[in-house]
C-alpha positions as CSV (number, residue, x, y, z in Angstrom):
1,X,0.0,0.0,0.0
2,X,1.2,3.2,-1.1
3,X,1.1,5.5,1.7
4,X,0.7,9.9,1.5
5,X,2.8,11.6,3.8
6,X,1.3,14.6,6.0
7,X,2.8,17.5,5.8
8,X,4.8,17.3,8.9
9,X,6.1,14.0,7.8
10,X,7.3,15.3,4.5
11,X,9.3,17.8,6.8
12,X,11.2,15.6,8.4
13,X,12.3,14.0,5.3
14,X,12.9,16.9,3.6
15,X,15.4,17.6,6.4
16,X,16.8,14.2,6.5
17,X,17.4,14.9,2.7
18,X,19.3,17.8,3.0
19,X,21.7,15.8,5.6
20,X,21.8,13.3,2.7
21,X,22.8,16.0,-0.1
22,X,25.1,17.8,2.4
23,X,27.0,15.0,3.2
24,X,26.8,13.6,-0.6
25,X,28.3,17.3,-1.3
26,X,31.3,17.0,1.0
27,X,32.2,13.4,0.1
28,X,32.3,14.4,-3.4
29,X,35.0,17.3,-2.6
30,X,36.8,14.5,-1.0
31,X,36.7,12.0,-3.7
32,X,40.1,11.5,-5.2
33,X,42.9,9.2,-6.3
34,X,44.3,7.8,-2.8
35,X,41.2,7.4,-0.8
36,X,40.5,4.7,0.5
37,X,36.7,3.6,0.4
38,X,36.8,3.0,4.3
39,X,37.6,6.5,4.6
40,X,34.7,8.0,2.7
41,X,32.2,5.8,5.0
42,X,33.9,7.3,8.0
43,X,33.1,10.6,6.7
44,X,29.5,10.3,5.9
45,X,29.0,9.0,9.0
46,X,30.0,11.6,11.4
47,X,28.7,14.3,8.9
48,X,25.2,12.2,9.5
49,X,25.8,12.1,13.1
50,X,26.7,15.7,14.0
51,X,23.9,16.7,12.3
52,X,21.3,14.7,14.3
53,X,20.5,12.0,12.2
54,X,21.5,8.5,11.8
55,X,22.9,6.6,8.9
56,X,19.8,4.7,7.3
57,X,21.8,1.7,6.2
58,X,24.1,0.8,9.0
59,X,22.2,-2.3,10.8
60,X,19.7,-2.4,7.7
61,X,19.6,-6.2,6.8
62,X,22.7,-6.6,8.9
63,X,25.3,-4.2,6.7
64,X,28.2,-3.3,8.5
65,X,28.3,0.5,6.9
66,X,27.1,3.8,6.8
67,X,27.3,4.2,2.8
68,X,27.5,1.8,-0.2
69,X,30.7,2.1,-2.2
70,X,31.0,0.7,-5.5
71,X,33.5,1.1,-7.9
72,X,34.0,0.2,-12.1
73,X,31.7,-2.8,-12.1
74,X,30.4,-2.6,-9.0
75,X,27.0,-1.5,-9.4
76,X,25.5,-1.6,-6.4
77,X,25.6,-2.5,-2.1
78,X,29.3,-2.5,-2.2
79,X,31.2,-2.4,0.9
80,X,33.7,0.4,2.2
81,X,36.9,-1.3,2.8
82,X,40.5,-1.1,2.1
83,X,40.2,-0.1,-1.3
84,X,41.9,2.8,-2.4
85,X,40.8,4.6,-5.6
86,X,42.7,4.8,-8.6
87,X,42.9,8.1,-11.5
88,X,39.7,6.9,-14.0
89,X,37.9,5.1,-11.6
90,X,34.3,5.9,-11.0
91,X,32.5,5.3,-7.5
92,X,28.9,4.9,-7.0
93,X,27.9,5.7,-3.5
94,X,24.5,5.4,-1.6
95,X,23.8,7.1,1.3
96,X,20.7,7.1,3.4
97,X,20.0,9.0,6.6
98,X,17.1,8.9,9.1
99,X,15.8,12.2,10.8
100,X,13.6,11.7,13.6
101,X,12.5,8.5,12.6
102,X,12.2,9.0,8.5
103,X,14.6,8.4,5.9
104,X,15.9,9.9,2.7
105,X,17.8,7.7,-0.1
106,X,20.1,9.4,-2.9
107,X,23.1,7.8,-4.7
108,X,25.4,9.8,-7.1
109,X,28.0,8.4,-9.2
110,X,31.4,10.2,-9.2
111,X,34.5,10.3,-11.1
112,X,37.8,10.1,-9.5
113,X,40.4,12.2,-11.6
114,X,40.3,11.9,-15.1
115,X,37.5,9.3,-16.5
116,X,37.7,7.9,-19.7
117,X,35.1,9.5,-22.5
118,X,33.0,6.3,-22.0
119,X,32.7,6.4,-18.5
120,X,31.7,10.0,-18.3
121,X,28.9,9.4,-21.5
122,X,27.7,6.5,-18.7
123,X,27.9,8.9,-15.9
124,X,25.9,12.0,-18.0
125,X,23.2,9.7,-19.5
126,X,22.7,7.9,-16.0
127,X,22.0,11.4,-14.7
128,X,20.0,12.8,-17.8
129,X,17.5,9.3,-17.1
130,X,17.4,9.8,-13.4
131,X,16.1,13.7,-14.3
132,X,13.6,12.8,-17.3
133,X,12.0,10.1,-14.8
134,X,11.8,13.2,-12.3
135,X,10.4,15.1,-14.8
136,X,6.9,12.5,-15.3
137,X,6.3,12.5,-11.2
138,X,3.3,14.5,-11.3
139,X,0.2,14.3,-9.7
140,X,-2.2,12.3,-11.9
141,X,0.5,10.4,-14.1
142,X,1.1,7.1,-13.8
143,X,4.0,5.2,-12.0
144,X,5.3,3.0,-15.2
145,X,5.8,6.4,-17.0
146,X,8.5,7.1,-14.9
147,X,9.8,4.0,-15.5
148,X,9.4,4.3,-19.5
149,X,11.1,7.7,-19.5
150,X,14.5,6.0,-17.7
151,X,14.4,3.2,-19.9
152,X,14.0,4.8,-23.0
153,X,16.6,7.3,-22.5
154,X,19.3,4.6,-21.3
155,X,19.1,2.8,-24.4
156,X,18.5,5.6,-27.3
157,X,22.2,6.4,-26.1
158,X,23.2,2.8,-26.3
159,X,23.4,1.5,-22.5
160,X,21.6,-1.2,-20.5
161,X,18.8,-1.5,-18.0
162,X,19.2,-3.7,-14.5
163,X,16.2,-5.2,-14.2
164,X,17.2,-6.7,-10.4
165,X,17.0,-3.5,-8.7
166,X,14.5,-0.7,-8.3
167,X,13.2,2.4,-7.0
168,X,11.1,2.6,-4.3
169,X,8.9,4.5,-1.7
170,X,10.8,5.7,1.1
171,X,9.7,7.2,4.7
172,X,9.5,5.6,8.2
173,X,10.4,2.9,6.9
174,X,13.8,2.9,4.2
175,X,11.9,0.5,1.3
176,X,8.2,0.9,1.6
177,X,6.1,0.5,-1.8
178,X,5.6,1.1,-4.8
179,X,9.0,-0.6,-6.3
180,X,9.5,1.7,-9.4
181,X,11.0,-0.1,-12.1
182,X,13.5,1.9,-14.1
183,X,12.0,0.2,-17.4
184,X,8.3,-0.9,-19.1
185,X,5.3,0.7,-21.1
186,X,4.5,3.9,-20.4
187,X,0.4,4.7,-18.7
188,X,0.7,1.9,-16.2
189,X,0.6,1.4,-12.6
190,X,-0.8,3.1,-9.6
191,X,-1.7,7.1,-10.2
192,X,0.8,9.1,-8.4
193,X,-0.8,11.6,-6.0
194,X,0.9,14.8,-3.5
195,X,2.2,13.5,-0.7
196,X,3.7,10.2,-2.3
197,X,7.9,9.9,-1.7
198,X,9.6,8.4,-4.1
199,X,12.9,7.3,-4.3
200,X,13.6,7.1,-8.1
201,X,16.7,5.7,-8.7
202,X,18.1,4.3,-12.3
203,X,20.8,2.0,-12.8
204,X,22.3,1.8,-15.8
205,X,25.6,-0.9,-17.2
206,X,28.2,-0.1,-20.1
207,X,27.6,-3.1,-21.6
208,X,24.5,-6.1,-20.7
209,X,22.1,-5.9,-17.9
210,X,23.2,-9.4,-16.5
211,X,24.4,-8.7,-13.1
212,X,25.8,-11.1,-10.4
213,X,26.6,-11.1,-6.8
214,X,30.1,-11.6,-5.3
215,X,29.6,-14.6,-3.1
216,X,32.4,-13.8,-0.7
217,X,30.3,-10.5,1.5
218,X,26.2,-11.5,0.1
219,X,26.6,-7.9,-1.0
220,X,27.8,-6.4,-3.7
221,X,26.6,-6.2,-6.8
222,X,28.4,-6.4,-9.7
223,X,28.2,-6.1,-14.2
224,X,28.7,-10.1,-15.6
225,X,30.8,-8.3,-18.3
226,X,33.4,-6.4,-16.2
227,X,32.1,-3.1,-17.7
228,X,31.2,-0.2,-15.7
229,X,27.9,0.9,-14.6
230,X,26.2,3.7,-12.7
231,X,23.9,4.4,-10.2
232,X,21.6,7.8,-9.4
233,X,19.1,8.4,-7.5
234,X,17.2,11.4,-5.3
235,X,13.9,11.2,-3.0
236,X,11.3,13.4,-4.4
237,X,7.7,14.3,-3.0
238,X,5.0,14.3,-5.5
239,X,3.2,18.5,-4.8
240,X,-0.3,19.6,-6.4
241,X,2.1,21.1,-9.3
242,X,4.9,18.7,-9.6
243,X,7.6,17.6,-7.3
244,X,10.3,18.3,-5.0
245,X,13.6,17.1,-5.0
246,X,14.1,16.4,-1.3
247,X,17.7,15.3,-1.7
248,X,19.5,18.3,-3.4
249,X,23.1,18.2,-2.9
């Protein structure tokens, strides 16, 4: 059941959202070649915590981290570790954060130096889905639309859909319905309506959709192909004349 927030409900996520898209801010000014992945989770989690809210996904299913880090082929759930990031690499991280007792959910994918002209076409056309999926939220359109929109412009540009993973409602609880697939026909599914929160996120590969999971953590996500992928996403709130982007950076 898809629930409406109240007003005051839609406040608190909108302030846990701006702890999101602070602390997605400051991690990207600290993205470069010679961090270490481990590093960038200890970040986001005291910029979480001194602003007095709690990292969504640390306990969530029994993960051991504040943020998701994945890197290349690593599309999604990966964990922070020893890793240190190399000049071309591009890092995927999710981030959640929960404000007196409601969450917000954004991931932004980042280059680290100097990414190849491939990687950064993935990266832009990731991004330019995520916002033309944004674009059809709207009170009184239909939840597939979204989906079409992300689907259609992944692969006019020549990239792949994941299928596996979706968007999703988000507030008290982190995952709450509808799943929003990021591909399908157009016109279908429930009518969105103000005071629905989304979490729209696509996620996009280089090369196939086939994804597998390394067996070693139960985690992380990766491309079967070795090629890279990308992840974005932001919470929005559907309003009588559109929607708000809850998770700005």
């Amino acid at each position: 059941m898809i629930t409406r927030k109240t007003i005051d409900e839609v406040n608190r996520i909108r302030m846990a959202g701006k702890i999101v898209g602070h602390t997605l801010g400051c991690l990207q000014q600290a993205i470069c070649p010679g961090i270490s992945t481990i590093e960038l989770d200890a970040l986001a989690e005291r910029l979480i915590r001194d602003a007095g809210a709690e990292p969504s996904f640390k306990g969530y299913d029994g993960y051991s981290n504040s943020i998701c880090t994945s890197v290349n082929d690593q599309l999604a759930h990966g964990i922070p570790g020893s890793y240190v990031l190399q000049d071309g690499d591009i890092i995927s991280i999710d981030i959640g954060a929960k404000y007196e007792d409601f969450h917000a959910d954004s991931a932004w994918t980042f280059p680290v130096g100097k990414p190849s002209d491939a990687a950064r076409k993935l990266l832009e056309t990731t991004e330019e889905s995520l916002n033309l999926g944004i674009a059809e939220a709207k009170p009184g359109s239909r939840l597939s639309t979204i989906s079409h929109a992300i689907q259609r412009c992944a692969e006019s540009k020549g990239f792949s859909v994941v299928r596996e993973l979706t968007g999703h409602g988000v507030g008290r609880e982190l995952h709450e319905d509808p799943d929003i697939p990021n591909y399908g026909r157009p016109g279908r599914g429930p009518v969105l309506e103000p005071g629905m929160v989304l979490a729209i996120e696509p996620l996009i590969n280089e090369g196939s959709r086939k994804i597998w999971m390394v067996e070693d953590d139960d985690w992380t996500l990766m491309t079967q192909d070795g090629k890279n992928c990308a992840h974005f996403e932001h919470t929005i709130v559907i309003t009588e004349n559109g929607n708000e982007i809850l998770t700005k950076q």
